[in-house]
N, C-alpha and C positions, 0 to 999 in steps of 0.2 A: 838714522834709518827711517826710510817713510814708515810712515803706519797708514792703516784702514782707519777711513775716519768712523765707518759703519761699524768695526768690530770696537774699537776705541771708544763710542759713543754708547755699546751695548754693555762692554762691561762695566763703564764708570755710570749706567745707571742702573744694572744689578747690584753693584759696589752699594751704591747710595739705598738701592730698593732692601736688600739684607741689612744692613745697617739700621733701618728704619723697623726692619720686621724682627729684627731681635731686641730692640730698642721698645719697641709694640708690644712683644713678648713679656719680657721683662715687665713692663707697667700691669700687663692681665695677670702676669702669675704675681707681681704685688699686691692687685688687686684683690685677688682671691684670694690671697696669706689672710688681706684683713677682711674680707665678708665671709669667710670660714673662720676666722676667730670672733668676729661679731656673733657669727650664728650660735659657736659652741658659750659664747657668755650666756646670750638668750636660752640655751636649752637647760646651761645651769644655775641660770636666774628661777629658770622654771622651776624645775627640781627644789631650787632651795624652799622656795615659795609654797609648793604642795606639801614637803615635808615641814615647815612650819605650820601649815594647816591642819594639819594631822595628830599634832603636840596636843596631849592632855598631862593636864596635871592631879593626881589621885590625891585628896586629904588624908585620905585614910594609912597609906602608906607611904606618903610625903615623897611620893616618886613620877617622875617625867615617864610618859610610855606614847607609842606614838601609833599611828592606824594610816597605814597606806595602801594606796590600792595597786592590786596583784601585780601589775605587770610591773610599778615602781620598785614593789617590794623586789621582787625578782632581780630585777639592774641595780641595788643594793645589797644581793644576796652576798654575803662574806666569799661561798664556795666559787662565787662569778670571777671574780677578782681583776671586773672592772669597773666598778662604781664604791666611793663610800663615802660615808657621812657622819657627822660627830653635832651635838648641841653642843653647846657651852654655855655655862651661865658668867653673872658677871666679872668672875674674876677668873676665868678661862680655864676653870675644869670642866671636865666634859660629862656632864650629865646622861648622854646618850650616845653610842657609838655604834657603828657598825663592824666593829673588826679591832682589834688592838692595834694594830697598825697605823693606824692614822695619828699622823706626826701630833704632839702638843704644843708644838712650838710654832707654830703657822700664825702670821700677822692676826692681829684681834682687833675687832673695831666693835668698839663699847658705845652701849647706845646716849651715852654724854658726850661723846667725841664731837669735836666739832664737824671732821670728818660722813659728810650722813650717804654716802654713796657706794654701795659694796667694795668689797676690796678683793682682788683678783690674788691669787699664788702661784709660786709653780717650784716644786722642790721633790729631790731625789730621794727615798727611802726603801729599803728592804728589796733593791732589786725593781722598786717602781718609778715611776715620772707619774710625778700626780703634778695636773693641773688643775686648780680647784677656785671655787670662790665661796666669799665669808658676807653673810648679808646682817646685820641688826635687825632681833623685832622683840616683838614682845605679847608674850601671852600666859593671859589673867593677872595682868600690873606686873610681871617677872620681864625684866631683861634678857634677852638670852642671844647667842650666837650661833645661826644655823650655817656649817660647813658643808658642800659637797665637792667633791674631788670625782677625774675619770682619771683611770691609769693609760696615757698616752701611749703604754706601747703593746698594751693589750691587743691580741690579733681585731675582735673586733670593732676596735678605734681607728674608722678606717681614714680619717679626716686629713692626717697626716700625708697619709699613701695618696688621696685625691690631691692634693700639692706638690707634692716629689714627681709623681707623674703629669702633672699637667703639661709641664713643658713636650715632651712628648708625645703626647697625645693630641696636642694644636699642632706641632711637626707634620703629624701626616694630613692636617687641614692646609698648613703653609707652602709644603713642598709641592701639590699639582698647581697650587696658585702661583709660586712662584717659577715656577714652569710656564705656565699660562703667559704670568709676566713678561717673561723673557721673548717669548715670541711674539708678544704685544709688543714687545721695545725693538725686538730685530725687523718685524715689519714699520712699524712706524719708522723706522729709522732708516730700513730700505725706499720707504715710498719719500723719506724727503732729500732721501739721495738721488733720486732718480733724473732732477734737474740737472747736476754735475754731470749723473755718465752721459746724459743725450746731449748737455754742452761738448761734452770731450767727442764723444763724435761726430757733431756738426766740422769740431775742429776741426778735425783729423781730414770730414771729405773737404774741408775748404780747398778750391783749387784756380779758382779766377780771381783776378786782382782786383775786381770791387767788390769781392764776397765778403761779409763779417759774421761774427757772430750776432744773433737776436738780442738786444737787449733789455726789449718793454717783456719779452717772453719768460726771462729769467726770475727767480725770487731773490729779495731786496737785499739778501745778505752778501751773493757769489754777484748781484749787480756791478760794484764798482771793480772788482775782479776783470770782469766782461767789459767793461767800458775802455778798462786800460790796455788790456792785450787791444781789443779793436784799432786804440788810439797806436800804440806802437807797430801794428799791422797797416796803418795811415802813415807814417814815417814813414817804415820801411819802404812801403810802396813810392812813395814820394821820390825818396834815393832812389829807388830802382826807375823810376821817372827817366830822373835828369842824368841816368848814365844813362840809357834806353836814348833818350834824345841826342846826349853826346854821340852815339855811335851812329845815330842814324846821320846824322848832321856830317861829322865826319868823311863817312863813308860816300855819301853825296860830295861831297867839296873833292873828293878825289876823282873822283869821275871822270871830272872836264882835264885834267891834268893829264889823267892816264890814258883819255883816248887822243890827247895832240903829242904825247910820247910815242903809241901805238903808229900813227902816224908817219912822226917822224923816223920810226925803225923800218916804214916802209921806203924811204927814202934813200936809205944809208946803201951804199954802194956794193961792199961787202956784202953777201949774201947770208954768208956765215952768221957775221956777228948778226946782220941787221935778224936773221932766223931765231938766234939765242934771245936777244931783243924782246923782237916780238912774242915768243913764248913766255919769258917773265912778266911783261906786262899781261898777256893774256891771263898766265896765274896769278897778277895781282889784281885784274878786274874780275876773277872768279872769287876772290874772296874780298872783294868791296861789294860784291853781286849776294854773298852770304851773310855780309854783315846788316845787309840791308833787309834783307829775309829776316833774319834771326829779330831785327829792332821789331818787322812788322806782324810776326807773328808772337813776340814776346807782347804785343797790346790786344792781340784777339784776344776774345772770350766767345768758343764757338760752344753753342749748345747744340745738342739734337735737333736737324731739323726738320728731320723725315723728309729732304732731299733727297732721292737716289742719287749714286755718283756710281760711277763702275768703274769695280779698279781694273779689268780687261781693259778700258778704252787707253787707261792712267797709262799703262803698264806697256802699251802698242805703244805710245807717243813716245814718252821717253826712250823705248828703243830706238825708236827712228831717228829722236835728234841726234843721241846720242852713237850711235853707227859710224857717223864720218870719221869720229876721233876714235872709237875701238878699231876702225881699221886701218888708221895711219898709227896706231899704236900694235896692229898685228892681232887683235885681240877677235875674237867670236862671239856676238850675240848670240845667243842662243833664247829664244821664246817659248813659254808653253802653255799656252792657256784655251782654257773649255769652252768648247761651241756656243754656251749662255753666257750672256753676263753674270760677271760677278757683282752684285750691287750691295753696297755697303750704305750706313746714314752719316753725312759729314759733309764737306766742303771742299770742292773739286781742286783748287788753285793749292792749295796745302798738302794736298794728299799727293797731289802731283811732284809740288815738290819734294816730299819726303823720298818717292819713287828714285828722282831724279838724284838723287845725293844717295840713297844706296846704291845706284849704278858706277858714280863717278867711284865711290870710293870702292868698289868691285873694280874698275877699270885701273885706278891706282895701285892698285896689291896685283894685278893678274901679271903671269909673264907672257912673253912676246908667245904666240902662234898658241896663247892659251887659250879657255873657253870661260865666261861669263853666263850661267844661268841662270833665267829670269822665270819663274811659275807663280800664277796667279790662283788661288783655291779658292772652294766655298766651303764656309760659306761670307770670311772675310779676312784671306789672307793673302798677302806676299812674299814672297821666296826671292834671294836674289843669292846664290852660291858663286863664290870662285875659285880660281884653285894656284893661291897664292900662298904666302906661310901661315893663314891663318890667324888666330887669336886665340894667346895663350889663358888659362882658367883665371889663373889671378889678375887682368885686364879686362875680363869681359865685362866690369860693370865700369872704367876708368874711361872706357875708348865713347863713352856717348858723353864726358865732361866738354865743355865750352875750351877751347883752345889746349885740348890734352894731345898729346905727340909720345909715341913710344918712342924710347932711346934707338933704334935700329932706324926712325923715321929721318932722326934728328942727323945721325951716323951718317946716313947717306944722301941727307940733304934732299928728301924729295919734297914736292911743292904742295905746300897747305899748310891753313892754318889748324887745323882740327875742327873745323866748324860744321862739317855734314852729315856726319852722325850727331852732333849736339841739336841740329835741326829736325832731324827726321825724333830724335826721344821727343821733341817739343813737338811734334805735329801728334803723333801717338798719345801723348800727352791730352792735348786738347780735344780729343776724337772720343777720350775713354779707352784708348785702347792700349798696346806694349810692344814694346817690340826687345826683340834679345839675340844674341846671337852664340851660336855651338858650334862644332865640326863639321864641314861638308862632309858626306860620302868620298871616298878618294885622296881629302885632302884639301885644304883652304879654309874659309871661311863660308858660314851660309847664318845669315839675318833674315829673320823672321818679323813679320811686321801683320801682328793681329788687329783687325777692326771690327767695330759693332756693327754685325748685318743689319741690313735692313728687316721689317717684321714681314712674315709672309706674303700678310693680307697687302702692304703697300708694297712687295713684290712683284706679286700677282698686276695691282693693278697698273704699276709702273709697266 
């Protein structure tokens, strides 16, 4: 199934951009697991340290008592019951406590240990999470072990909570940026799409056969893309070359043939046959007369030339030549064209002929003692109606193919090769312009044949 290469290229790089910001994520909220537990060592590094400063020891009552300052005391208060703290002497009874609660069993590090760096804890008791640490010191030549613990799930132990939310709370930092993102990625990625759409339509208007596409214009990726269609668009051309010259070649070499036949059918005794004769060769010099057309305007390339041409003069002529045979066929010209010129921009000899092949094939379909109408409009069009069977809906785009014949053509054997509507689409063609055909009024057929007016101003001056 195609895909978008713009919408294809946008997801798979928000794919990779989320991938990388959760990936980013992750590393900050590891981050900050360890510089939030760096910090809570440091504060009860602190803690251990002031309350070993504080440690006196009485002779008189051969007791440990200790003097902290208020606000310490306070966050050691037992009734707080988020902070506590225990001494220990050498052999890890606790000389000083804050609360009976504080486990006895918590790692000990004796100040002979070889160990000389505090030792960190973290153990369940009475309904608490005590994370604590255990430092070695010593005061007045005593050994002693100062522990301090916080109860990790006390409401105001919020260190925890600042990590559980982190993730979310970067979320609503990530999400307008990744938004942001995204339309950073759908435009960059529009702007370097934009070489393919304006190739595809260069394509699309290509319509004369030395046209290619740009290829020093293109970027260096869709370059050999564009080099090869050109190249196969150089083929093709080529083939259509040397069938183009076959026919033309052809079509010539029959010529001298067919006018010492025409000729000799003038000779022949019988007036009959010699008349049948002559009328077949006449239709087979109409369609050597077409094939010759067809070879020389399949090698035009007419552009705009802001030549006036008026299709009123086109449109008089061909009636006129064509008259002698509408009315040894019984047939009616009929003309109707506006007191001005019609002036169109194009190339007289072409347009003429287009004119002239919608008549004939007007004059082919009409019946005897019928009427052929011819109207000329502005501000560039042609009318040629008749009122013959017409053209049915499912043929009307078949009947302007190169040698196409409806079964009823073929049925009754009338003379042509299909080539006069194939000419007149090619002259429409090269003009810029169309032609089509619908229902006469009444019945038959009526073709339509639009061209690009000329502009005002070269109107006027024309």
């Amino acid at each position: 199934m195609p895909r978008s290469l713009t919408r294809t290229g946008v997801v798979i790089l928000l794919a990779a951009t989320l991938v990388a910001a959760a990936a980013s994520v992750g590393l900050l909220l590891s981050r900050n697991t360890v510089v939030i537990a760096d910090k809570e060592l440091e504060v009860l590094a602190a803690n251990a340290h002031t309350l070993a400063s504080g440690l006196r020891y009485s002779d008189d009552t051969g007791e440990w008592h200790l003097d902290l300052p208020q606000v310490l005391a306070s966050r050691f208060d037992p009734a707080y019951g988020r902070a506590f703290y225990a001494v220990r002497d050498g052999s890890g009874r606790a000389v000083l406590s804050s609360m009976d609660q504080m486990p006895g069993d918590v790692p000990i590090v004796l100040p002979n240990s070889t160990f000389e760096e505090p030792a960190t804890f973290r153990l369940r008791r009475g309904g608490m999470v005590l994370r604590g640490l255990s430092i070695p010191v010593e005061i007045a030549g005593t050994p002693l072990i100062v522990q301090v613990a916080d109860n990790v799930i006390h409401p105001d132990v919020v260190t925890d909570d600042l990590s559980a939310d982190f993730l979310a709370r970067v979320s609503w930092v990530i999400l307008p940026v990744f938004v942001a993102l995204a339309a950073v990625c759908f435009g960059t990625l529009h702007l370097c799409m934009r070489p393919i759409h304006l190739l595809s339509r260069r394509a699309a208007a290509l319509s004369g056969a030395n046209e290619r596409l740009p290829e020093d214009e293109t970027p260096d990726e869709i370059r050999p893309l564009v080099r090869a269609m050109n190249a196969a668009l150089d083929r093709a051309e080529r083939a259509f070359d040397a069938q183009r010259h076959f026919t033309a070649e052809a079509a010539h070499q029959m010529r001298t043939p067919l006018a010492v036949l025409k000729a000799h059918a003038e000779l022949i005794q019988d007036r009959r046959t010699g008349a049948l004769l002559d009328h077949d060769v006449t239709a087979l010099e109409r369609i050597v007369d077409q094939l010759l057309i067809l070879a020389e305007i399949d090698t035009a390339e007419i552009a705009p030339s802001g030549t006036p041409v008026d299709l009123r003069a086109l449109a008089e002529a061909a009636v006129e030549f064509l008259d002698p045979l509408a009315a040894r066929q019984g047939v009616e010209l009929v003309l109707d064209t506006p007191a001005e010129p019609v002036l169109v921009d194009g190339h007289e000899e072409p347009l003429y002929q287009a004119i002239l092949n919608l008549l004939h094939n007007a004059l082919g379909h009409s019946p005897a003692a019928g009427k052929v109408r011819v109207g000329v409009l502005a501000p560039g069009m042609v009318e040629v109606a008749d009122q013959g069977p017409g053209v049915p809906l499912q043929q009307r785009e078949l009947v302007f193919r190169r040698f196409w014949r409806s079964q009823g053509e073929r049925a009754t054997r009338r003379r042509g090769a299909g080539l006069g509507l194939a000419i007149v689409q090619r002259v429409a063609d090269l003009h810029r312009g169309s032609i089509e055909v619908e229902d006469a009024p009444g019945g038959g057929a009526l073709f339509r044949l639009r061209l690009p007016a000329l502009a005002a101003a070269e109107s006027a001056a024309a």
